[in-house]
C-alpha positions in Angstrom: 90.8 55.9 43.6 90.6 52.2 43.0 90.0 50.1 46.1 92.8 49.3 47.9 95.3 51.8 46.6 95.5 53.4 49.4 99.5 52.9 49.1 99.6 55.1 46.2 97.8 58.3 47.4 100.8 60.3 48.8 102.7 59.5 45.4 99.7 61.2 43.7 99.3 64.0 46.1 102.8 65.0 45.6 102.7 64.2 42.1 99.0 66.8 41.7 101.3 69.4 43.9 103.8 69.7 41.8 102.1 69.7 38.4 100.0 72.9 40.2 103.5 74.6 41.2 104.4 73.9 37.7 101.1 75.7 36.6 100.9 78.5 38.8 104.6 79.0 38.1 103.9 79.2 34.2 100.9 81.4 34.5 102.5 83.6 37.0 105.8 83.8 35.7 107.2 83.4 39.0 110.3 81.1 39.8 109.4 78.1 41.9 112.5 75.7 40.1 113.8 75.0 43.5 110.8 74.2 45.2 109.8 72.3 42.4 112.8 70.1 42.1 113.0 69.5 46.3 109.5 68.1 45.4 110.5 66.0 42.8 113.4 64.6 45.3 111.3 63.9 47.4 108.7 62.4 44.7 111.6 60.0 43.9 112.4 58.8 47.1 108.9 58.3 48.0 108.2 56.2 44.9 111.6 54.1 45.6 110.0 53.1 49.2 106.7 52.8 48.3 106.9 50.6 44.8 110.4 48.6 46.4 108.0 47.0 49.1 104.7 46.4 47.4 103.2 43.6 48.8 101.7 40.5 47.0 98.0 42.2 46.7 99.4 45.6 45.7 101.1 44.2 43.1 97.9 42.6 41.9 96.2 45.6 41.9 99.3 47.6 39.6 98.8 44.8 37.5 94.9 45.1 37.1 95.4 49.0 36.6 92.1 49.9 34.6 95.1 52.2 32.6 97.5 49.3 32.1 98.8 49.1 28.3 96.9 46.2 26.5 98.1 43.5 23.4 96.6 46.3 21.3 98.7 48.8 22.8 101.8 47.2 22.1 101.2 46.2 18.7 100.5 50.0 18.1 103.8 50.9 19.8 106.4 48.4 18.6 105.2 46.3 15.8 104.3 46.9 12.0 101.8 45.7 9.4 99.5 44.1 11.9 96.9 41.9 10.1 94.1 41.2 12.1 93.0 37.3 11.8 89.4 36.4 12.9 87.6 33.4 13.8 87.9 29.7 15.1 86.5 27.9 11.7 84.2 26.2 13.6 81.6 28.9 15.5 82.7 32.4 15.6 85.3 35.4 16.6 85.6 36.3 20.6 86.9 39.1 20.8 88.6 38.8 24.2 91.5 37.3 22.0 93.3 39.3 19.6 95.1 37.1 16.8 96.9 38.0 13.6 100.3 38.3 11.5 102.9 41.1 12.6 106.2 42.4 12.3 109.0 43.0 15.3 111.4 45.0 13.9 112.5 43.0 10.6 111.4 39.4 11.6 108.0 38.5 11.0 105.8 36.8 14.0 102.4 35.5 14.6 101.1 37.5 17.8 98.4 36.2 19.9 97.1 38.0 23.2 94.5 38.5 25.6 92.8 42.0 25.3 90.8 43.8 27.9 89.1 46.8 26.9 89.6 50.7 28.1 86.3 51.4 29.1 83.2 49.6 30.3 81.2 49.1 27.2 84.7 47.9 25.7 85.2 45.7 28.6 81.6 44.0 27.8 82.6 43.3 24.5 85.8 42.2 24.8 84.7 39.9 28.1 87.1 41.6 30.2 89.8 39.4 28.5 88.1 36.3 29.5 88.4 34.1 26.8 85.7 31.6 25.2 86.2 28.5 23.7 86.3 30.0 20.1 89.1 32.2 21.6 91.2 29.1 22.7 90.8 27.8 19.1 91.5 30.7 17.2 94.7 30.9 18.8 95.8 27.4 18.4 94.8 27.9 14.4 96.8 31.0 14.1 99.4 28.9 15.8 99.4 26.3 12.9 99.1 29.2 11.0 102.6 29.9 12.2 104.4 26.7 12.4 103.3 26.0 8.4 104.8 29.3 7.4 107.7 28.7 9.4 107.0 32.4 11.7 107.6 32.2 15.8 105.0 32.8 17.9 104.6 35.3 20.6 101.9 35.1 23.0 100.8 38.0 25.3 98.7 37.0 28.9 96.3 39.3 30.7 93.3 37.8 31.7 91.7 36.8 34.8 90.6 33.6 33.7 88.8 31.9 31.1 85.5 33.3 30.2 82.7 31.1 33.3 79.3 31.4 31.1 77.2 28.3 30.8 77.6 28.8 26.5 81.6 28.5 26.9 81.0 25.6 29.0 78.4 23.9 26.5 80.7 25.0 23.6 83.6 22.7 25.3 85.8 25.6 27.3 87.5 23.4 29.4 88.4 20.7 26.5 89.2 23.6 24.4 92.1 24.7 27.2 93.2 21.2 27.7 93.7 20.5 23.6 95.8 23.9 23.3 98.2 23.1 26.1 98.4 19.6 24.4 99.2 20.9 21.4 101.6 23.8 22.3 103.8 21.3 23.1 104.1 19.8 19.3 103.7 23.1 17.5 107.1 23.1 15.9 107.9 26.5 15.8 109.5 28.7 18.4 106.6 30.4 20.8 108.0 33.1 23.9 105.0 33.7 26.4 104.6 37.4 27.7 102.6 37.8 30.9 101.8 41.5 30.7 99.2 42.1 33.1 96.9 39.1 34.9 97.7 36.1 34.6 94.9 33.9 35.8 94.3 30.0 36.0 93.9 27.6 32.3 92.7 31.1 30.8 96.2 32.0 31.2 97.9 28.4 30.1 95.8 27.7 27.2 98.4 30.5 25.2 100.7 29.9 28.3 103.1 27.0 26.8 106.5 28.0 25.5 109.8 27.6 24.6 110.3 31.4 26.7 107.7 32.2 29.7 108.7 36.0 30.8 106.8 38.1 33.0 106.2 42.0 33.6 108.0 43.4 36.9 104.1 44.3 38.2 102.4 41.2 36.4 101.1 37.8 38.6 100.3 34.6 37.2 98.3 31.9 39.6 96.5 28.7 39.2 93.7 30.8 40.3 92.8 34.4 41.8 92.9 35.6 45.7 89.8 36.1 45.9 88.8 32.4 44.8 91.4 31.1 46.6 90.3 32.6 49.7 86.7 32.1 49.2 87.8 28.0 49.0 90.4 27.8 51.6 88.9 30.5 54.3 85.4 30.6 53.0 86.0 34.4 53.2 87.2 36.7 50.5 88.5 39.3 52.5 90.7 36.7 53.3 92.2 37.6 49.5 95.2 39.7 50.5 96.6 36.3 52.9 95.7 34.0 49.6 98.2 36.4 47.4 100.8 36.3 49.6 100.4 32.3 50.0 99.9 31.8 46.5 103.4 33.2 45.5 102.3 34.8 42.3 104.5 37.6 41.6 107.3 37.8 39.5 110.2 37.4 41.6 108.4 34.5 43.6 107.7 32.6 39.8 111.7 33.3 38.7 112.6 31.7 42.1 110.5 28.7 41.4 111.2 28.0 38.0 108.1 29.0 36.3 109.7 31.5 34.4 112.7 32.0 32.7 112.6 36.3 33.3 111.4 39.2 34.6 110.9 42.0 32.3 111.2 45.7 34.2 108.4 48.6 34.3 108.7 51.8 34.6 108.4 52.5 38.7 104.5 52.7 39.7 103.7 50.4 37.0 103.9 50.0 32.8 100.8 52.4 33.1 103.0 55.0 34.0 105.2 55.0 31.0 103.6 53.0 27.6 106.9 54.2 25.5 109.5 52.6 28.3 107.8 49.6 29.1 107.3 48.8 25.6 111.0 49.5 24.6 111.6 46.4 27.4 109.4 44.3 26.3 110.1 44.7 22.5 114.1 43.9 23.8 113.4 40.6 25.8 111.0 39.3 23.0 113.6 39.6 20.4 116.6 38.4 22.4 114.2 35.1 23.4 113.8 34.8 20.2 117.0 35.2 18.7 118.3 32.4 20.7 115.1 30.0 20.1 115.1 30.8 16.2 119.1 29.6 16.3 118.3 26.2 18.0 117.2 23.0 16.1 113.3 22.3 16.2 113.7 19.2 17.7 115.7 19.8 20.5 113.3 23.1 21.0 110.4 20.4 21.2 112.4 18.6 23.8 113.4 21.6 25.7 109.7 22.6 25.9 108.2 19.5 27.1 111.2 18.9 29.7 110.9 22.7 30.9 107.5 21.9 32.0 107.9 18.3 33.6 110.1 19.5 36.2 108.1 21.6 37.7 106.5 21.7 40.9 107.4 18.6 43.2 105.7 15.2 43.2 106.1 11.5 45.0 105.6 8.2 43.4 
């Protein structure tokens, strides 16, 4: 049990006691349909309290899920002919961004995503999905890539942040967040923005700037974590659960404000729960966004962009 899901253990006590009626019922052959299906009643109700009222720091922690689907596992499940693209031109591959050429369906797309990894020694590799610098410019090349080929761009966010080692920082991470955003705005081709899991700080906004910024159901995306947050405000980290709820980083809080444009629904408990479901949404909202971006004249898509991200937040002069 992760820390801080306690708010999940009846749902999986109830879900372990069934699966055993289930078992002892096969093995048995003994009839236990009507207990089973009370169960599963009450399964359902419990599930409709529980994952209806989630607070701000549970739904961080369904969004940080060690078993939460990945840009790998959605290119697996709903595109085709994924070409793999590696490399920044200018010092190496990083791994905690996966890049390439793919198809949705029937229209081609260049896809661009953060990747975590599904165990430890994955993790390691991969940087826990924190990008480097190299990562940052790989994804604004394949980008390019994309607006000289005339393909949209689809960009998938999960990542706590940008990678915080002294080499990104002497390779240029923070210039190499700031040229992306810069440039996002002028690549003329369509781009829709997918926050699928974590959605932390510039590691999140140098792929975060698009014509279409959706977000999963259970997915956050803050100018910085909790638990930075409250180590700088309360110069306390247990203060982390107060910062989330402060911070308004879930998805209904960023549709109210106007950071995003839509909220994309999980299966309930989480996309972990269900891969096939939550990828059927997600495949559906990426193709309508782009149906109605690929329609629309480049210029006024430029426009659009850079206006849809002026107006945010409020300001005095």
């Amino acid at each position: 049990m992760i820390e801080n899901w306690d708010f999940e253990k009846p749902v999986i006590e109830l879900e372990r006691k069934i699966e055993e009626l289930r078992r002892f019922s096969a093995e048995k052959e003994v009839d236990l349909s009507a207990e089973i299906n009370n169960l599963e009643k009450k399964l359902k109700n419990l599930k409709k309290g529980i994952y209806s009222n989630l607070s701000p720091w549970q739904t961080i922690q369904i969004a940080r899920h060690p078993k939460r689907p990945t840009t790998m596992d959605y290119i697996n499940l709903i595109m085709k002919d994924f070409l793999l693209l590696c490399g920044d031109r200018l010092f190496g591959e990083d791994r905690a961004i996966i890049a390439g050429l793919a198809t949705l369906d029937d229209k081609k797309i260049v896809l661009i995503g953060h990747q975590k990894g599904k165990d430890t020694k994955e993790n390691i590799a991969r940087s826990f999905g924190c990008a480097n610098p190299e990562g940052y410019r790989k994804a604004i090349r394949l980008m390019r890539l994309g607006e000289r080929f005339g393909l949209p761009i689809v960009c998938l966010i999960d990542t706590p942040g940008a990678y915080p080692g002294i080499g990104a920082e002497e390779r240029g991470q923070a210039l190499a967040i700031a040229e992306n955003i810069r440039d996002m705005f002028c690549i003329r081709a369509p781009i829709v923005v997918v926050v699928i899991g974590e959605g932390g700080s510039g590691g999140a906004l140098g792929i975060g700037v698009g014509d279409k910024v959706l977000t999963m159901e259970y997915a956050y995306y803050s100018v910085i974590s909790p638990e930075g947050c409250a180590a700088i405000l309360w110069k306390d980290a247990a203060a982390k659960k107060e910062a989330a709820k402060v911070l308004k980083l879930t998805a209904p809080d960023l549709l109210n404000l106007g950071i995003i444009d839509e909220i994309i629904q999980e299966p309930e408990g989480g996309a972990h729960r269900n891969y096939e479901i939550t990828a059927k949404n997600l495949k559906e909202s990426i193709l309508k966004g782009l149906k109605e971006l690929t329609s629309m004249d480049i210029n006024t898509l430029l426009k659009l962009r850079y206006d849809k991200f002026r107006k945010m937040g409020v300001f005095k002069e």
